[in-house]
ZAVEX-111241 format. One line per 3 residues: number of its first residue (from 1); their letters; for each residue x, y, z of N, C-alpha, C. Coordinates in Angstrom, 3 decimals. Last residue first. Example, Ala and Ser with C-alpha at 12.3 -4.5 7.8 and 13.67 -1.06 7.14 Angstrom:
2> sa> 12.850 -2.250 7.080 13.670 -1.060 7.140 12.900 0.030 7.870 ~ 13.190 -5.690 7.800 12.300 -4.500 7.800 13.200 -3.300 7.800
//
This chain:
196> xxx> 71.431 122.043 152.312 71.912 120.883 152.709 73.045 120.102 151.594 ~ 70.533 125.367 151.629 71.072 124.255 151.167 72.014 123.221 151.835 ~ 67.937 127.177 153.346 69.013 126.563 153.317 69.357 125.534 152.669
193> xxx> 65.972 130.233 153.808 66.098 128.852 153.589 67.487 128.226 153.564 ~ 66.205 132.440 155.545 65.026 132.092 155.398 64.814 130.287 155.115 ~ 68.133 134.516 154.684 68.055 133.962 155.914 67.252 132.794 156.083
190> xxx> 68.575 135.895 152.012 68.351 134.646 152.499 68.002 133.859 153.314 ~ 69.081 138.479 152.112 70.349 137.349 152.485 69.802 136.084 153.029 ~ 67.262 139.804 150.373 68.809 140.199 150.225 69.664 139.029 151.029
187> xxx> 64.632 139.220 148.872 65.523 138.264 149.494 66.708 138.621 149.518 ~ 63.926 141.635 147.993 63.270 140.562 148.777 63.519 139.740 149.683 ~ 65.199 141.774 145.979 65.289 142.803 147.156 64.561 142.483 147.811
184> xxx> 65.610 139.956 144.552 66.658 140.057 144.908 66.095 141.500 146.201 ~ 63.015 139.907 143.173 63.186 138.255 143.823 64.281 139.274 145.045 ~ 63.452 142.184 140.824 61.998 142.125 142.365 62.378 140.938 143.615
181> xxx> 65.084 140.696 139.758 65.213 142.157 140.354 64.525 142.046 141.726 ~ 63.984 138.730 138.676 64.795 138.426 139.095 65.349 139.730 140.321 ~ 60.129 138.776 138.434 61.661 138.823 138.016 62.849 138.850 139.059
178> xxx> 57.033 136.964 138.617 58.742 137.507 139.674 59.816 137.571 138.695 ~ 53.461 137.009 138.170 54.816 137.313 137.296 56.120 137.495 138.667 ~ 50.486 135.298 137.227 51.543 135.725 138.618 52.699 135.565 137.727
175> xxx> 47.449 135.315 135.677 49.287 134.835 135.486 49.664 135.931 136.684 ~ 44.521 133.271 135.451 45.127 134.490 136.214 46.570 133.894 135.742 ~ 42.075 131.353 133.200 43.773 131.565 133.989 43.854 133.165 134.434
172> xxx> 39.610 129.869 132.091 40.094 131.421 132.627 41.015 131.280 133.781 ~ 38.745 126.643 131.970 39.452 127.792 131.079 40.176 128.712 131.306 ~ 36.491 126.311 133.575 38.153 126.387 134.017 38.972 126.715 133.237
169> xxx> 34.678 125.952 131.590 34.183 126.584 133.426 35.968 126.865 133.589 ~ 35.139 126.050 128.706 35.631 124.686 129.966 35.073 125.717 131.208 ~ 35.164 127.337 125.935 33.767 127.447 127.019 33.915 126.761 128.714
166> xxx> 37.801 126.431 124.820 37.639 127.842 125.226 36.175 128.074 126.317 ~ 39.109 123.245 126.051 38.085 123.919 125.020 37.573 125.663 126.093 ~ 42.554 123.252 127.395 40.887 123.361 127.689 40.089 123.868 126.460
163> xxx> 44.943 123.923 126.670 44.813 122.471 127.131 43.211 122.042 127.436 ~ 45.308 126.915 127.033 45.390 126.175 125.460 44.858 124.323 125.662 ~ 43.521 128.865 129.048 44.067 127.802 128.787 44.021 126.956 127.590
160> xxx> 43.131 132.274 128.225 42.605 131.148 128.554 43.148 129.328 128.035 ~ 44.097 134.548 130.419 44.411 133.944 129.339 43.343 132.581 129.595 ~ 45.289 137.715 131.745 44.532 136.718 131.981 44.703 136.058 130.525
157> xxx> 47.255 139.787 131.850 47.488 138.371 131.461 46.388 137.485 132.042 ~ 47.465 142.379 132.751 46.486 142.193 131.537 46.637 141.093 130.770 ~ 47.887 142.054 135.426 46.468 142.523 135.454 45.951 142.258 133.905
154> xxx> 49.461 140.123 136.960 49.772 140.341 135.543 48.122 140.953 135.458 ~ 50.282 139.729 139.786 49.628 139.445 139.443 49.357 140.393 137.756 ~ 53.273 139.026 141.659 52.606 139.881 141.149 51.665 139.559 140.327
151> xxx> 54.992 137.202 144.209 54.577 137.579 142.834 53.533 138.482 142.507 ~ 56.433 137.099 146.795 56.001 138.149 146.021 55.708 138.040 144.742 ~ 55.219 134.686 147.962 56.158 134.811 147.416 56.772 135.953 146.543
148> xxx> 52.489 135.759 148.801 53.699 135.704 150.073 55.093 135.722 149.305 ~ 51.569 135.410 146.124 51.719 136.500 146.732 52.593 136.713 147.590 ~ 51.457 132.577 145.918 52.375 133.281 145.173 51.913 134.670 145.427
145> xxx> 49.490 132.281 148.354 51.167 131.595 148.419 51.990 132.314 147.218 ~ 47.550 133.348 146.833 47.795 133.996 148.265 49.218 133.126 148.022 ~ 47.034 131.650 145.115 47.149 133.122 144.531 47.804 133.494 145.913
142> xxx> 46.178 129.196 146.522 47.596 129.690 145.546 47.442 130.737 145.041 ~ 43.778 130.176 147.624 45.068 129.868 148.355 46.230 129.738 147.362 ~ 42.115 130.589 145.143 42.550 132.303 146.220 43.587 131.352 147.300
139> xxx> 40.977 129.734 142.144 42.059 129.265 143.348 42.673 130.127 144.259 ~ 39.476 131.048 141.098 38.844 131.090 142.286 39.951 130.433 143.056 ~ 40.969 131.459 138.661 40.487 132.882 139.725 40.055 132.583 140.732
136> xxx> 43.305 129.495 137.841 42.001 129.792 137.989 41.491 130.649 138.691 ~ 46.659 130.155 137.597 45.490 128.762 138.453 44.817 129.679 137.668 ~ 50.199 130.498 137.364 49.428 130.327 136.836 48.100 129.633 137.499
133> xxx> 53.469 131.789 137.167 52.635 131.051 137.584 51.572 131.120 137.211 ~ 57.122 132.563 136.353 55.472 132.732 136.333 54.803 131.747 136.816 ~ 60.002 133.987 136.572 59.351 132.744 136.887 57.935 133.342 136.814
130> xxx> 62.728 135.390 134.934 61.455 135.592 135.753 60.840 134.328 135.203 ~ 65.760 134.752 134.766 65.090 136.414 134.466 63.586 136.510 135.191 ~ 67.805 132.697 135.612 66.731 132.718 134.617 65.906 134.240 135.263
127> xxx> 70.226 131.060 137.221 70.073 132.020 136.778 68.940 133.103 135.880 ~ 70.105 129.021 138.420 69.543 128.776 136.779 69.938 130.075 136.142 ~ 70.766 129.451 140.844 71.215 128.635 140.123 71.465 128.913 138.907
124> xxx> 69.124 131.951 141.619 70.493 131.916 142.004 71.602 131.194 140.996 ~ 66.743 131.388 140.517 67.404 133.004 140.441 68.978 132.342 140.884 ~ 65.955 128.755 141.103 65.482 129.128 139.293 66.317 130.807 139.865
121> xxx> 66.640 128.500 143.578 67.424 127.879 142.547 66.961 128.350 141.455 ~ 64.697 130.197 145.055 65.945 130.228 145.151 66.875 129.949 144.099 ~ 62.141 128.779 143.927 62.576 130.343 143.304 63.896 130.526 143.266
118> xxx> 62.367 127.016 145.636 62.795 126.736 143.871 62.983 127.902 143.765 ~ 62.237 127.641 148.218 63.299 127.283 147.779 63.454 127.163 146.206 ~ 59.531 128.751 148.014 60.350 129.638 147.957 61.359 129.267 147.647
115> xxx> 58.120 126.321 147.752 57.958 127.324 146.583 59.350 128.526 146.364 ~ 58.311 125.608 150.381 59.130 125.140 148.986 59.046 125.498 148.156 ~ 56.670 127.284 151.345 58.536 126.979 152.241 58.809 126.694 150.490
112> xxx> 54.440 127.878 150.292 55.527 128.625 150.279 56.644 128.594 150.969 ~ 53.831 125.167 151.436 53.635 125.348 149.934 54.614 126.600 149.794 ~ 53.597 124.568 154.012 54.470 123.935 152.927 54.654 124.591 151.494
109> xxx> 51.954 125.759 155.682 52.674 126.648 155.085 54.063 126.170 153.871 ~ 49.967 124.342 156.629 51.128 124.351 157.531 52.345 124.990 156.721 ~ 47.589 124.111 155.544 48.004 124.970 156.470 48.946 124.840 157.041
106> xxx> 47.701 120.734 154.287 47.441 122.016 153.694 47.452 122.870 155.217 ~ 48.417 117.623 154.294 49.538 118.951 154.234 49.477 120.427 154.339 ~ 45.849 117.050 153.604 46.151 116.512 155.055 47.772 117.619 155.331
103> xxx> 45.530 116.678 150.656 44.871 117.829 151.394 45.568 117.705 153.272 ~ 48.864 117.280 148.991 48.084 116.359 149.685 47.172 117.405 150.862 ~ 49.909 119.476 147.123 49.549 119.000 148.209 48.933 118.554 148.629
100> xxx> 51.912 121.127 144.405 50.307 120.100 144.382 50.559 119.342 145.871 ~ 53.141 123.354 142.148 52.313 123.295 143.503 51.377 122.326 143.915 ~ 55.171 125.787 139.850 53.899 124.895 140.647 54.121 124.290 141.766
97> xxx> 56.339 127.812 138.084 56.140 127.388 139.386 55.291 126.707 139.338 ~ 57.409 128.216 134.635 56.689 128.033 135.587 57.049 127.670 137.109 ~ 59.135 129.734 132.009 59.514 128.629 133.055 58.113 129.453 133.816
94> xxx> 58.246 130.929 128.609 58.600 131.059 130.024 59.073 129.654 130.758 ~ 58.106 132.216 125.575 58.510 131.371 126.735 58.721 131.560 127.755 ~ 54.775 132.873 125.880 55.819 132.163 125.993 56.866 132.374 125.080
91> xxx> 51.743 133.662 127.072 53.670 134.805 127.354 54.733 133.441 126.841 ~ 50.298 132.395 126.101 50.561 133.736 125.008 51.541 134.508 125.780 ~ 51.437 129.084 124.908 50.674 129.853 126.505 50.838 131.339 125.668
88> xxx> 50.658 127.012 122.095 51.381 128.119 123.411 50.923 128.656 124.060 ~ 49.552 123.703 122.186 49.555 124.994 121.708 50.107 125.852 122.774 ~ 50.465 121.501 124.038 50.260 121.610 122.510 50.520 122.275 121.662
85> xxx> 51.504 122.282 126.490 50.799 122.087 126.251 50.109 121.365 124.460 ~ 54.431 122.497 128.070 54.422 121.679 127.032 52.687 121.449 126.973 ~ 56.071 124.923 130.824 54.813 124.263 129.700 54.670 123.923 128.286
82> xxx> 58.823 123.579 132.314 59.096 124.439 130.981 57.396 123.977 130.367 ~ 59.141 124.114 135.932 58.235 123.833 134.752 58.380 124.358 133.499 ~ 59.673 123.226 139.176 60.115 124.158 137.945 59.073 123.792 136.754
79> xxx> 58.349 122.128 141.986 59.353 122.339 141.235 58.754 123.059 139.943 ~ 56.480 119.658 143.997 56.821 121.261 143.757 57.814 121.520 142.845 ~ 53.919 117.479 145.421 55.009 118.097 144.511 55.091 119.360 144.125
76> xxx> 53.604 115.980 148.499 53.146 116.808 147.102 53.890 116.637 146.571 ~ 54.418 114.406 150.838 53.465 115.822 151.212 52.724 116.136 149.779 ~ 55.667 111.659 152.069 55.409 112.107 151.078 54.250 113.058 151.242
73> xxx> 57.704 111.301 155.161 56.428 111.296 154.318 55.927 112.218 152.963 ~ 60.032 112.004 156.300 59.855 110.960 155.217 58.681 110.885 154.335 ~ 60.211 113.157 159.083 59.694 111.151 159.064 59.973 110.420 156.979
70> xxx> 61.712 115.335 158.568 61.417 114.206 160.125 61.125 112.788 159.787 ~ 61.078 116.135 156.198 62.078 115.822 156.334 62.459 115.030 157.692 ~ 58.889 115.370 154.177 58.549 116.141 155.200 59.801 115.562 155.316
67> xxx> 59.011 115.319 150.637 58.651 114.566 151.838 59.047 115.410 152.719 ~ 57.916 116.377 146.956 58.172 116.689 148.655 57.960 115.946 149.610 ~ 59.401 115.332 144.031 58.174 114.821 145.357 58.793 115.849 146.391
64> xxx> 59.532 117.992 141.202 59.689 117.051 141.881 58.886 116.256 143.215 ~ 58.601 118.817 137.952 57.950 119.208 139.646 58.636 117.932 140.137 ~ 61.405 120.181 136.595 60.472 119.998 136.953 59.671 119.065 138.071
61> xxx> 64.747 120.551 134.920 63.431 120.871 135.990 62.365 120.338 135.874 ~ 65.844 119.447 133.021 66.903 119.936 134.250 65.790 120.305 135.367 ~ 65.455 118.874 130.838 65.205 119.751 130.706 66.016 120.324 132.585
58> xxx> 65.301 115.819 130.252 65.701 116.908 129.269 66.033 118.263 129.491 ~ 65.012 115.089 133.233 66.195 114.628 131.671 66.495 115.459 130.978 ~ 63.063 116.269 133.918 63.975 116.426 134.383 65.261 115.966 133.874
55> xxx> 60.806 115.240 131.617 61.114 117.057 131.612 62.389 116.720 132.273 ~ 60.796 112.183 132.105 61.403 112.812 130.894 61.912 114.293 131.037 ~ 59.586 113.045 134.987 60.669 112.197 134.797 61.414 112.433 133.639
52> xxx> 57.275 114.090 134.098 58.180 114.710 135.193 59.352 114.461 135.148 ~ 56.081 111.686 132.433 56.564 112.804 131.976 57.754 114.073 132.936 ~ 55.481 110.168 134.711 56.420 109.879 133.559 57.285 111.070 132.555
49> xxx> 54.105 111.360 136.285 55.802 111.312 136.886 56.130 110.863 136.038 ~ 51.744 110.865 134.666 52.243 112.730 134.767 53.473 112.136 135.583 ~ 51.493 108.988 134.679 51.742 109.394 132.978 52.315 110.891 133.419
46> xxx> 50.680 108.157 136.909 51.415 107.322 136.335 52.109 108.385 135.047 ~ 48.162 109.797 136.721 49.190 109.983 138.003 50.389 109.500 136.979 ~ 46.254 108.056 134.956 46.749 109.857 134.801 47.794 110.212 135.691
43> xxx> 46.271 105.806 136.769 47.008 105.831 134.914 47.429 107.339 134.831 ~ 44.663 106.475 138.349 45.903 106.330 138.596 46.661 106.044 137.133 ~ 43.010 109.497 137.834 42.879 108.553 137.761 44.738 108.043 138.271
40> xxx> 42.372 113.048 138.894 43.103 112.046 137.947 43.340 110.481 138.078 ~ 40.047 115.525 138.087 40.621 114.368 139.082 41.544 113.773 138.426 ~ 40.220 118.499 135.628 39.675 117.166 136.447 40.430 116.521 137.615
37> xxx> 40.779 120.975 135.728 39.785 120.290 134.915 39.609 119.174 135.806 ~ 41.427 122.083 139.258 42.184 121.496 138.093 40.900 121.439 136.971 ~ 40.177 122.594 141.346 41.112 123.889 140.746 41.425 123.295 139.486
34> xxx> 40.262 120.148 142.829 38.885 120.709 142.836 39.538 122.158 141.883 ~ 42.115 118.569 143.360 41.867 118.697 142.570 40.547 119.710 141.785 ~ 41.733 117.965 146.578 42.543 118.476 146.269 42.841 118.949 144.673
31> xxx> 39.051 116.406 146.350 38.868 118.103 147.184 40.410 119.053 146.663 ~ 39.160 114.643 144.963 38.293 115.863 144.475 38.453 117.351 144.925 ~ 42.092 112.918 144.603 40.801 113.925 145.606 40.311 114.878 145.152
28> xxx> 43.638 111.528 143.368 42.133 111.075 143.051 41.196 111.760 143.660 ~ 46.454 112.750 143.337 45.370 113.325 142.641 44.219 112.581 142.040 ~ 46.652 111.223 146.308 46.266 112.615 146.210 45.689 112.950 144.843
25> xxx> 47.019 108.765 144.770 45.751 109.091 145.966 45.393 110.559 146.129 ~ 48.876 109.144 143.507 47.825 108.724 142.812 46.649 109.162 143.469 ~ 51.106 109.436 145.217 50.875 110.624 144.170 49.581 110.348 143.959
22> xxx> 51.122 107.528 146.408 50.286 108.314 147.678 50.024 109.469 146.345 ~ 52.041 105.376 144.228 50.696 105.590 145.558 50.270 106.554 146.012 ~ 54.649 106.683 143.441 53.427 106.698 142.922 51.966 106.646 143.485
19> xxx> 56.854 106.420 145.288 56.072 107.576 145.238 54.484 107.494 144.731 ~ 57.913 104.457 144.588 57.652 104.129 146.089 56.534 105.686 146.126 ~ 59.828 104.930 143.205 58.819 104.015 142.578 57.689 103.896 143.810
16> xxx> 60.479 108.226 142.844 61.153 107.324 142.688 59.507 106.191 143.184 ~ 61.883 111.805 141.110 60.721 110.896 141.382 61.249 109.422 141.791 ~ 64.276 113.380 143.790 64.124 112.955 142.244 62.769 111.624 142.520
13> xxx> 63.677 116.023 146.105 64.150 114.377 145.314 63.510 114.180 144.077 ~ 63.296 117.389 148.979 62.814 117.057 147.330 64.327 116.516 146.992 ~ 62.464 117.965 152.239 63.343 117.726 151.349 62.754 117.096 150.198
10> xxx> 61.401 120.488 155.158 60.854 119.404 153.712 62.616 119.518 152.958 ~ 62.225 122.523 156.788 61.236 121.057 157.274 61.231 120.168 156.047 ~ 63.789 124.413 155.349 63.653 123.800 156.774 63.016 122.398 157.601
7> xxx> 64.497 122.504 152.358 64.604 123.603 153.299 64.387 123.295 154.829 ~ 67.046 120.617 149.966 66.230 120.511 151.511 66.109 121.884 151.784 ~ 67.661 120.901 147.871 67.891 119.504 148.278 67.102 119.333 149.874
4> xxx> 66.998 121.578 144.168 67.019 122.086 145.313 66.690 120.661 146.408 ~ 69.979 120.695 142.243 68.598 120.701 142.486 67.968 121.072 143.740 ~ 72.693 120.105 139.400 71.584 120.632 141.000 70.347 120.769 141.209
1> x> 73.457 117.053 138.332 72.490 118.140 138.217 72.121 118.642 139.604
//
């Protein structure tokens, strides 16, 4: 299975046992979780690379680890996403983007290095028509990274999350839309990233 294998500074990989720690730690930070419903416990960590783990079986994507490619260090996770909530998202089907960084990673522009490389592979590879995204209105640094990435902001896709009781404070989703068109004149040659 391909997968995206390295950009300039960061390389992704398949989940592996050595990950879980620092995954856990990051999503026990309030500060880095502060966008989500909640924090996540280390059982909740545990259950979400389990599942990461099943999606990439079944499904060929989803969020993989980012380590910084100099030393190794584990930064986040980034990759693809088919949403498996319960109930449906109201554009579905789609494939997703996501995005989760250790707060100590944040300004150094990780998030749209590697954001950009999946795009790469969900248009080049996967071939697939358009990628979406998704936060909370007040999340304004991932709205800004899927901006840099040119996404577009779906003015009449707001929605409210099927995974949240309709009153949740966090309920109210913004959707960021890239088709494949828009991706390609954007990116006429790539220059930008690279497959190792």
């Amino acid at each position: 299975m391909k997968y995206p294998i390295a950009s300039e500074r960061l390389s992704y990989r398949l989940w592996e046992e050595c990950d879980l720690d620092p995954f856990a730690c990051m999503c026990a930070d309030q500060v880095v979780m502060q966008h989500m419903a909640q924090v996540m416990d280390r059982k909740g960590a545990m259950a979400f690379i389990k599942r990461a783990v099943a999606a990439q079986a079944q499904n060929g994507v989803s969020l993989l680890p980012v380590t910084l490619k100099s030393s190794g260090e584990f930064l986040g996770a980034v990759g693809l996403n088919i949403p498996n909530y319960g109930k449906p998202l109201p554009f579905d089907p789609c494939i997703e983007i996501g995005w989760r960084f250790k707060r100590s990673a944040w300004g150094n522009g990780y998030a749209t290095e590697a954001a950009a490389q999946w795009l790469r592979f969900a248009f080049e590879e996967l071939d697939l028509e358009e990628i979406v995204a998704f936060t909370i209105p007040a999340n304004i640094p991932s709205q800004k990274v899927m901006e840099r990435l040119g996404m577009k902001r779906d003015l009449n896709g707001d929605f409210l999350h099927p995974a949240l009781d309709q009153e949740h404070p966090k309920a109210r989703h913004v959707l960021y839309r890239l088709n494949i068109s828009d991706w390609r004149i954007r990116n006429p040659a790539l220059n930008q990233v690279c497959m190792t």
